[in-house]
PASEBA-1860 file (N, C-alpha, C; in nm, 3 decimals):
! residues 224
1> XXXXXXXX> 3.736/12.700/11.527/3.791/12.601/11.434/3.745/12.627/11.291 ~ 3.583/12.656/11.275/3.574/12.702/11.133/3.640/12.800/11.101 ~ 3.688/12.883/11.144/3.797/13.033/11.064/3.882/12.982/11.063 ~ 3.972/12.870/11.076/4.125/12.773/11.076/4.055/12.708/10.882 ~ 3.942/12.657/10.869/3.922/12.592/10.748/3.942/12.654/10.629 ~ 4.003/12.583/10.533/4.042/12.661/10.366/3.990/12.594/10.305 ~ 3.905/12.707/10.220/3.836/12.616/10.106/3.904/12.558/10.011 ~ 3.886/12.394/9.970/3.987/12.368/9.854/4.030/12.452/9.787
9> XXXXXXXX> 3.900/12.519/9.699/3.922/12.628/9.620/4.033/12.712/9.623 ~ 4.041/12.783/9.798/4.118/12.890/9.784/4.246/12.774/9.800 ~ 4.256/12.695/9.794/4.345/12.610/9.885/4.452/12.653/9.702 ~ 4.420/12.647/9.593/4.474/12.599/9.455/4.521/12.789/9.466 ~ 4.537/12.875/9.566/4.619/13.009/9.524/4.789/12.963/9.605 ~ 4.811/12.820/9.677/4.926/12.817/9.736/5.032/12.720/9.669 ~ 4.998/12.678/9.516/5.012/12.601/9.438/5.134/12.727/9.396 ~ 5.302/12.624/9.434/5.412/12.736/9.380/5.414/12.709/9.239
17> XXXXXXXX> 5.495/12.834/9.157/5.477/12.869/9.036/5.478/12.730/8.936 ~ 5.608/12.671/9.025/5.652/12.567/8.935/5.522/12.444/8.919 ~ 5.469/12.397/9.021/5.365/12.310/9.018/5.244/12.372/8.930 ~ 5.220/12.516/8.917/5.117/12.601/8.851/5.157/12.588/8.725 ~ 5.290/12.605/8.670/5.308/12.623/8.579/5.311/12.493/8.481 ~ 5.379/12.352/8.545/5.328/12.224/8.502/5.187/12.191/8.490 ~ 5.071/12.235/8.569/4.962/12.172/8.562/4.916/12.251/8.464 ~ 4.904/12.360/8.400/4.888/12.445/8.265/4.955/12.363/8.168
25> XXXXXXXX> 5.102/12.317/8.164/5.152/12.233/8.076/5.070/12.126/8.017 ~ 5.033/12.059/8.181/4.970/11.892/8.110/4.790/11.917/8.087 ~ 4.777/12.019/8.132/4.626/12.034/8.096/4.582/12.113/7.928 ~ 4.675/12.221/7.932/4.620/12.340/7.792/4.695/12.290/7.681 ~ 4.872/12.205/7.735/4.927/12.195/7.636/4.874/12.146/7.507 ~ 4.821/12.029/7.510/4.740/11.951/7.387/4.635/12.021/7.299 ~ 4.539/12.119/7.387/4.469/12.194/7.348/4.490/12.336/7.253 ~ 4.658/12.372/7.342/4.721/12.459/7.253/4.797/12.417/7.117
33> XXXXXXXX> 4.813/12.300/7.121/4.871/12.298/6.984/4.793/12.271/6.874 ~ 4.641/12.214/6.919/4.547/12.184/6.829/4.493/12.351/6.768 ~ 4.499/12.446/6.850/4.449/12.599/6.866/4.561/12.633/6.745 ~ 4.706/12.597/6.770/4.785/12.680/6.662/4.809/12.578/6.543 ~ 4.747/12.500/6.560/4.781/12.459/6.360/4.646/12.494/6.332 ~ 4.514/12.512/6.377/4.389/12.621/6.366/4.429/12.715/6.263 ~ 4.483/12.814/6.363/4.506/12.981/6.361/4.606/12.940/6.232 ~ 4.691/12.890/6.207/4.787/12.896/6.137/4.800/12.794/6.030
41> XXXXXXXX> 4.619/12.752/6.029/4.615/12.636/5.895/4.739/12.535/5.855 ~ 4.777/12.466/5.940/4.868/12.374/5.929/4.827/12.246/5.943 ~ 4.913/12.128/5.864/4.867/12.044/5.824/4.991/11.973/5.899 ~ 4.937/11.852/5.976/5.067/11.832/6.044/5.081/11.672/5.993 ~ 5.156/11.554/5.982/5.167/11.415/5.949/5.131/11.364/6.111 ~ 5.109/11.289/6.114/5.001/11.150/6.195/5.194/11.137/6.274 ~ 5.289/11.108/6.225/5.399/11.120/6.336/5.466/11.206/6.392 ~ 5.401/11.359/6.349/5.454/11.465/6.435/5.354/11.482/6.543
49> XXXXXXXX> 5.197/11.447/6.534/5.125/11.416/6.673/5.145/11.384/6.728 ~ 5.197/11.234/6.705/5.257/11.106/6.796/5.361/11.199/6.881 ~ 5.467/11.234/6.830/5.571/11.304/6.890/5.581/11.422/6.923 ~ 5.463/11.513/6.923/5.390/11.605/7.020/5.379/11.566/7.140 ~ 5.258/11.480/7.098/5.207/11.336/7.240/5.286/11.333/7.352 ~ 5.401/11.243/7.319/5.493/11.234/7.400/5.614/11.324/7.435 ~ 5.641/11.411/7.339/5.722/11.512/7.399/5.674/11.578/7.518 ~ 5.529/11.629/7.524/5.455/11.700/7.609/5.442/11.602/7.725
57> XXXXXXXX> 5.405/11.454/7.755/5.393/11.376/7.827/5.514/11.371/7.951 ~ 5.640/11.349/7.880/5.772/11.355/7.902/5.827/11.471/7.964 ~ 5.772/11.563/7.870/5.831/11.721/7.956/5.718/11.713/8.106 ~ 5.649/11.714/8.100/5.547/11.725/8.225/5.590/11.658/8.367 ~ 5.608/11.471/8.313/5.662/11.379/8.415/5.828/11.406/8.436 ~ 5.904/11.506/8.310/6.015/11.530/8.371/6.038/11.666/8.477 ~ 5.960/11.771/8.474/5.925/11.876/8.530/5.899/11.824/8.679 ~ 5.791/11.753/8.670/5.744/11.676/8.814/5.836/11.638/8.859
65> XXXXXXXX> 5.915/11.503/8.845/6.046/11.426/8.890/6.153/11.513/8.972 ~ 6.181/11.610/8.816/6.318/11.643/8.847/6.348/11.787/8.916 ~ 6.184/11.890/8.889/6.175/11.980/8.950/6.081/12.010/9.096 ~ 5.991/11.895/9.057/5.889/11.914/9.185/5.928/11.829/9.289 ~ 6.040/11.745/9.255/6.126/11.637/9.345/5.987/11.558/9.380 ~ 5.907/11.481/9.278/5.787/11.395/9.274/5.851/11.234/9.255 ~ 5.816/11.123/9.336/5.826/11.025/9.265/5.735/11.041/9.125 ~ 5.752/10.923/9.034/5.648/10.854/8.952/5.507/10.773/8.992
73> XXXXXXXX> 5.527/10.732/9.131/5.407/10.700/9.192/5.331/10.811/9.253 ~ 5.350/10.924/9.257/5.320/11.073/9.317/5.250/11.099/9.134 ~ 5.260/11.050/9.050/5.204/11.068/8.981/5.095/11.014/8.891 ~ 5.072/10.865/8.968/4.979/10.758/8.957/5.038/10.632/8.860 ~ 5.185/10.636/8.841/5.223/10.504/8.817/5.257/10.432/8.908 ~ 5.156/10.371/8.995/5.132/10.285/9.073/5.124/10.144/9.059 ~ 5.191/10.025/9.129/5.160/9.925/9.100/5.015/9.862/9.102 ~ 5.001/9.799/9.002/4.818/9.778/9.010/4.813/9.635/9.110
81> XXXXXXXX> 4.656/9.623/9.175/4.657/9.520/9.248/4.529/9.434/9.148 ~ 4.505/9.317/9.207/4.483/9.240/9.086/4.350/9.274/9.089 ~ 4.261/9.369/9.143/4.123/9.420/9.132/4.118/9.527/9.044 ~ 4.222/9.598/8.980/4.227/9.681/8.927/4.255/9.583/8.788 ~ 4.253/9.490/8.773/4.194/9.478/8.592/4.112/9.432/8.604 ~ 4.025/9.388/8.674/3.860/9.405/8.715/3.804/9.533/8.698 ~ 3.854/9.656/8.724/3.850/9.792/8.686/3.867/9.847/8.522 ~ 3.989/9.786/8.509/4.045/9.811/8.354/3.875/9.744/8.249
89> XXXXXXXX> 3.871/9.632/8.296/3.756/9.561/8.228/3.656/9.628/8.237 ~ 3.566/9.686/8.379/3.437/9.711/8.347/3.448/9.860/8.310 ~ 3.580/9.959/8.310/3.597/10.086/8.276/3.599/10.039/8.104 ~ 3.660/9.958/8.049/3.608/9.984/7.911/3.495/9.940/7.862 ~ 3.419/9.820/7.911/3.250/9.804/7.921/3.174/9.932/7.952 ~ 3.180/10.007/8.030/3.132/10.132/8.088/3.105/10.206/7.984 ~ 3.265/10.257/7.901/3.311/10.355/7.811/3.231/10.305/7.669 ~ 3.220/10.170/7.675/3.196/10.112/7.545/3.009/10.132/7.524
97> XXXXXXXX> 2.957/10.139/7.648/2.791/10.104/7.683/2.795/10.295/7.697 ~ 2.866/10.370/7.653/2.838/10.508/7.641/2.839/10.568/7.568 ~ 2.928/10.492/7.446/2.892/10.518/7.246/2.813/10.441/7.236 ~ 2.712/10.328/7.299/2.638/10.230/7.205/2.510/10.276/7.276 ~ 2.467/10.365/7.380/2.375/10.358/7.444/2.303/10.509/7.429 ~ 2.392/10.575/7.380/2.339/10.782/7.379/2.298/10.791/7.249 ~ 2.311/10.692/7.168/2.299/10.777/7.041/2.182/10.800/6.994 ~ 2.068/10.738/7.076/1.950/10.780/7.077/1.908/10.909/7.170
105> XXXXXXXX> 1.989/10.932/7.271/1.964/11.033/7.293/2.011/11.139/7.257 ~ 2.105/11.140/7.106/2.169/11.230/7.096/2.097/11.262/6.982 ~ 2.046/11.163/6.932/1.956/11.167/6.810/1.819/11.263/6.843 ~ 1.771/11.218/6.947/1.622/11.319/6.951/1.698/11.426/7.027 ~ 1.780/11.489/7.065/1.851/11.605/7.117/1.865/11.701/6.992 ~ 1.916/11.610/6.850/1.977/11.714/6.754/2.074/11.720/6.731 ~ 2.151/11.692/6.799/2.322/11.717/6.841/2.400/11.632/6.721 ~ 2.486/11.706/6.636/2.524/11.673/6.552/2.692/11.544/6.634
113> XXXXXXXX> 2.725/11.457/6.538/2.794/11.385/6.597/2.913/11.387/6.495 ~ 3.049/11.291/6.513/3.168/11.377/6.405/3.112/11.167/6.397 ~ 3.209/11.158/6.265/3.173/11.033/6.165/3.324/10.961/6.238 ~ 3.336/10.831/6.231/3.403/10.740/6.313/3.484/10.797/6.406 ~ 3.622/10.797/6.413/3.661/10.790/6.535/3.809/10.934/6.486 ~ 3.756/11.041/6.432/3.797/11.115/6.379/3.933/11.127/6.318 ~ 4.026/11.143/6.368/4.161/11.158/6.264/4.231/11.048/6.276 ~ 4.234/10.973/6.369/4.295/10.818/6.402/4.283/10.707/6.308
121> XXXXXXXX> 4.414/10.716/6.278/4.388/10.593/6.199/4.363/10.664/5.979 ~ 4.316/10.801/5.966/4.271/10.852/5.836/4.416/10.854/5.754 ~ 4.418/10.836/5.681/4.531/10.824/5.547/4.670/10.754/5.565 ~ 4.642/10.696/5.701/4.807/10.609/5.779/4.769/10.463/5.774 ~ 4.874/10.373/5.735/4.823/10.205/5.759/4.794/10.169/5.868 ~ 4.763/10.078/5.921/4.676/10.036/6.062/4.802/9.986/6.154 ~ 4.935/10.021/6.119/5.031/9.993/6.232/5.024/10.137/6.284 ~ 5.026/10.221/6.221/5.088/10.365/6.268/4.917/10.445/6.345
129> XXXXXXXX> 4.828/10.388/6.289/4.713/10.420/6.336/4.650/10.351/6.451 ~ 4.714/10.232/6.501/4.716/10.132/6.637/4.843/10.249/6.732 ~ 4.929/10.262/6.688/5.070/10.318/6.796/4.972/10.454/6.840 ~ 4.914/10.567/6.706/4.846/10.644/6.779/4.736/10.625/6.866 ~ 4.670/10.554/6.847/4.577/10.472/6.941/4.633/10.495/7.100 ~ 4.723/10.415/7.106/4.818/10.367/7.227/4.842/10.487/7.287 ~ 4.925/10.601/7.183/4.959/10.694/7.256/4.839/10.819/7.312 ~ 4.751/10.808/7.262/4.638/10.888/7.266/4.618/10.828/7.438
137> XXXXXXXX> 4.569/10.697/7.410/4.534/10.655/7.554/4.642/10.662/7.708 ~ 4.748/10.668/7.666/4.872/10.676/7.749/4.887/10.809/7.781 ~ 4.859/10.930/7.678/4.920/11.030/7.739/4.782/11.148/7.803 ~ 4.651/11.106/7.749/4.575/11.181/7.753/4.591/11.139/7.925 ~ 4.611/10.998/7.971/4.531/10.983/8.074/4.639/11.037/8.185 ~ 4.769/11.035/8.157/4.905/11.104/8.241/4.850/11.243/8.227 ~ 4.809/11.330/8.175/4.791/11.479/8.135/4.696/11.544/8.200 ~ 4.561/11.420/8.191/4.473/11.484/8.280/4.411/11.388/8.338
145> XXXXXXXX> 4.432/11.237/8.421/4.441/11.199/8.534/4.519/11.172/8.595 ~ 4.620/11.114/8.588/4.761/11.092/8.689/4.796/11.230/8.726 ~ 4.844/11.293/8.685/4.925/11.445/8.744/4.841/11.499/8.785 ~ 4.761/11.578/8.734/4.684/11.676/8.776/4.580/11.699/8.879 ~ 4.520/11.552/8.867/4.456/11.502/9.016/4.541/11.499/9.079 ~ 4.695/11.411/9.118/4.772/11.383/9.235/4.768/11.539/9.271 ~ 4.784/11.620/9.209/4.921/11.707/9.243/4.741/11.844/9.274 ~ 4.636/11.820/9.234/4.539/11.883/9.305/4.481/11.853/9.460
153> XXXXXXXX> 4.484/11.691/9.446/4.467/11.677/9.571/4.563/11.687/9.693 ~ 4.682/11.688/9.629/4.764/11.692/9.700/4.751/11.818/9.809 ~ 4.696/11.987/9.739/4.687/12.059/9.756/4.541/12.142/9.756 ~ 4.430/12.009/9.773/4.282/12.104/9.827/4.234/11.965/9.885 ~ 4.285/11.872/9.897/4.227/11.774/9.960/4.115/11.775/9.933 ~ 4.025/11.776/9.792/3.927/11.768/9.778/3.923/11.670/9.643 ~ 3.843/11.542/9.664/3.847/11.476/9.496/3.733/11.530/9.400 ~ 3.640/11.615/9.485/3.579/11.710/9.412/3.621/11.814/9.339
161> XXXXXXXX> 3.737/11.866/9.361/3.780/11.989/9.284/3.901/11.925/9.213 ~ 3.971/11.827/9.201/4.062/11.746/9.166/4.006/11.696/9.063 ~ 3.891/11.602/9.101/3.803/11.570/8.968/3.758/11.627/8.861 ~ 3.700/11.770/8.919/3.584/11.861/8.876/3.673/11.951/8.752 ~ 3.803/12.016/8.814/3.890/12.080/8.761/3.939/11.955/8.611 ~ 4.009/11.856/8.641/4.030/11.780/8.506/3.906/11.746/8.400 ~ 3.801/11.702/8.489/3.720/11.652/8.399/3.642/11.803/8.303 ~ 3.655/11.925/8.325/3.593/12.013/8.309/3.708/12.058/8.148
169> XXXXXXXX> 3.840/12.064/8.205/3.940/12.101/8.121/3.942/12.040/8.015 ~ 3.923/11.870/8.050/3.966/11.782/7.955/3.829/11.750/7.843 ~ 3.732/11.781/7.875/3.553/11.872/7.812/3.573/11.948/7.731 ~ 3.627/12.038/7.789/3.668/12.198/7.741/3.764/12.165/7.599 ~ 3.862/12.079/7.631/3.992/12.125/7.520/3.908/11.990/7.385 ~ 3.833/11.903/7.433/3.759/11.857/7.297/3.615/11.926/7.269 ~ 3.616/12.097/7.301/3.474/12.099/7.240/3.574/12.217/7.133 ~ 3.664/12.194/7.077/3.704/12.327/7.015/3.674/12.240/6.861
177> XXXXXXXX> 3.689/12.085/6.868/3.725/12.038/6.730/3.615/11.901/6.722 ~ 3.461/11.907/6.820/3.398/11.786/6.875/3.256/11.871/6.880 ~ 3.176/11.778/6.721/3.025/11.824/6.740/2.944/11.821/6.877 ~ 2.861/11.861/6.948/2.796/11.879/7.005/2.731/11.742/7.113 ~ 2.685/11.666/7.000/2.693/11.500/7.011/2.796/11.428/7.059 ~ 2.903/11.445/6.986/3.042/11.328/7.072/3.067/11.425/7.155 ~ 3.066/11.554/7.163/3.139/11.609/7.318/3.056/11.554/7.449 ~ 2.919/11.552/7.429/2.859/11.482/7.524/2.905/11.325/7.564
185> XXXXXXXX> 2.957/11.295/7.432/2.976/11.116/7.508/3.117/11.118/7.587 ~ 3.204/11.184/7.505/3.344/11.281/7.527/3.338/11.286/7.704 ~ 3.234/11.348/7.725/3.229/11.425/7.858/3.203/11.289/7.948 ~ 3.096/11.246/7.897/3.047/11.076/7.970/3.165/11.026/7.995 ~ 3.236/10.971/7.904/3.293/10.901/7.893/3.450/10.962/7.990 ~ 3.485/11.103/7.997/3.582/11.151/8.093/3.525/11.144/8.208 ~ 3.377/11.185/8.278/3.335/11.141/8.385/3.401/10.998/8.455 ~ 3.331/10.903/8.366/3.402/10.751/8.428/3.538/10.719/8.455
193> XXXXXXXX> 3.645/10.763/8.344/3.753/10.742/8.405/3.804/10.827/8.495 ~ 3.717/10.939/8.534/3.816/10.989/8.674/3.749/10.941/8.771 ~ 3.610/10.879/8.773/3.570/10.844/8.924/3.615/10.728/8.922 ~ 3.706/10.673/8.804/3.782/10.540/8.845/3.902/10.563/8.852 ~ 3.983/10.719/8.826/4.100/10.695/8.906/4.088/10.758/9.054 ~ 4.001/10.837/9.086/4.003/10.865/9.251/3.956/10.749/9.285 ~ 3.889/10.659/9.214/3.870/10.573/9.329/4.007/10.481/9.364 ~ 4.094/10.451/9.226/4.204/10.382/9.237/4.323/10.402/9.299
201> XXXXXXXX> 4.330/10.533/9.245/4.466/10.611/9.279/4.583/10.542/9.098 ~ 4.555/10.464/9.047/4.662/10.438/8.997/4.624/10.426/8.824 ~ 4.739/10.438/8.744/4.657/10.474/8.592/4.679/10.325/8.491 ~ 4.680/10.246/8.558/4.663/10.120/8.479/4.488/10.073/8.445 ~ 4.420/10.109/8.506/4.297/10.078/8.497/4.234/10.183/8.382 ~ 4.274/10.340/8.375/4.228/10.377/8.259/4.302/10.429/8.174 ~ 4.432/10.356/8.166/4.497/10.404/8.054/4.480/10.268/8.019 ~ 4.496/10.125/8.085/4.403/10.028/7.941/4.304/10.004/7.902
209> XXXXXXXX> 4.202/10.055/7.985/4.061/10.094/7.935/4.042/10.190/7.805 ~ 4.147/10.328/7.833/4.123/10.450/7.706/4.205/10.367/7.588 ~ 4.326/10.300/7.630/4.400/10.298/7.464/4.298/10.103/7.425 ~ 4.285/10.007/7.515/4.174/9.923/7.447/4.060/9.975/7.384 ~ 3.999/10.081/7.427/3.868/10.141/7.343/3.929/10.214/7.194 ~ 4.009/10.294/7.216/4.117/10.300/7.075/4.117/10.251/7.011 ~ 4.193/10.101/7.066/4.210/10.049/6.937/4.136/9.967/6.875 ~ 4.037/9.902/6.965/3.902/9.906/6.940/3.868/9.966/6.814
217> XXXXXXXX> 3.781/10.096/6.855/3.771/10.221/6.723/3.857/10.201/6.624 ~ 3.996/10.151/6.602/4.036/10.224/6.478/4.045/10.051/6.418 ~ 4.035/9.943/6.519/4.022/9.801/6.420/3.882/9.815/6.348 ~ 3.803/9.888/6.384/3.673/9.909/6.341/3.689/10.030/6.219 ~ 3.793/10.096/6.201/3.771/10.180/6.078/3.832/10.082/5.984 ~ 3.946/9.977/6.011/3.976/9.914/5.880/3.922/9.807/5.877 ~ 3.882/9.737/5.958/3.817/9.630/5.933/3.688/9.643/5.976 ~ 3.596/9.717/6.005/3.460/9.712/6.049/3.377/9.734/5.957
END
């Protein structure tokens, strides 16, 4: 019976092109476009992000749908049950007790930290800097918890490598433009919401946890 067992691991080489090629979409995409206005010193307006955001969001859940023949609940828009804003609540208490609680340890570490809540909200009025808020929290959490977990576990039956794989990526694509200091809280703070969507299964609990901490942060750049 043990020579019948596949390691999750190897389990992610039977992942067909098309499912391979979406989960690169919703994982590198965001990361790649931050990489080419880099390389190519570009200066982009606060509503061509927004509509990055969601173009990429959209192409991903339409890829899934219409090519992977996925419901939308196959992708963690799940109906929430009423314990899950009991979740939503202590996931942004959690998130919130992880910027107010490290910074002493980030302080005797060294670790340099970036100054408020970085481009959110900078040279835009506080309507257009609330919508990015929203969308930040909506699409980060479709990109790299709803899809990419379903559609890992789907295929290693492991919430260890499901987890391990997003939370590692989604680390990875904020240490390119994230001092040393917030990537650590960065990282904290992606830890919690995926051991609260395997535990949930569904993305109401931290997509209003990520876009309430948002907007949170950016009522705090104009009015704090």
């Amino acid at each position: 019976m043990a020579g019948e067992m596949e390691h999750p691991l190897s389990a992610l080489g039977r992942l067909p092109p098309l499912t391979a090629g979406n989960l690169a979409l919703a994982l590198l995409g965001l990361p790649l476009f931050v990489v080419l206005l880099a390389v190519t010193s570009t200066d982009v307006r606060t509503v061509t992000t927004i509509g990055v955001y969601w173009a990429l969001a959209l192409l991903v859940v339409g890829v899934a749908v219409r090519g992977e023949g996925l419901s939308v609940a196959d992708l963690g828009f799940r109906r929430p049950a009423l314990v899950d804003f009991g979740y939503l609540f202590a996931t942004s208490v959690g998130i919130i007790l992880v910027y107010t609680t490290t910074p002493p340890l980030i302080e005797a570490l060294g670790l340099p930290v970036s100054e408020g809540t970085t481009a959110v909200g900078a040279g835009v009025g506080i309507g257009l800097a609330l919508f990015q808020s929203v969308t930040i929290g909506i699409v980060e959490e479709v990109l790299y918890r709803g899809y990419p977990i379903e559609r890992l576990l789907a295929y290693t039956d492991s919430s260890l490598v499901a987890g391990g794989v997003t939370w590692l990526v989604f680390t990875a694509a904020h240490a390119m433009n994230w001092p040393a200091g917030s990537l650590l809280q960065t990282s904290l703070v992606a830890a919690v919401l995926t051991v609260v969507y395997l535990r949930r299964r569904t993305l109401v609990p931290v997509v209003g946890a990520h876009v309430l901490v948002w907007v949170f942060a950016t009522l705090g750049q104009f009015y704090g």
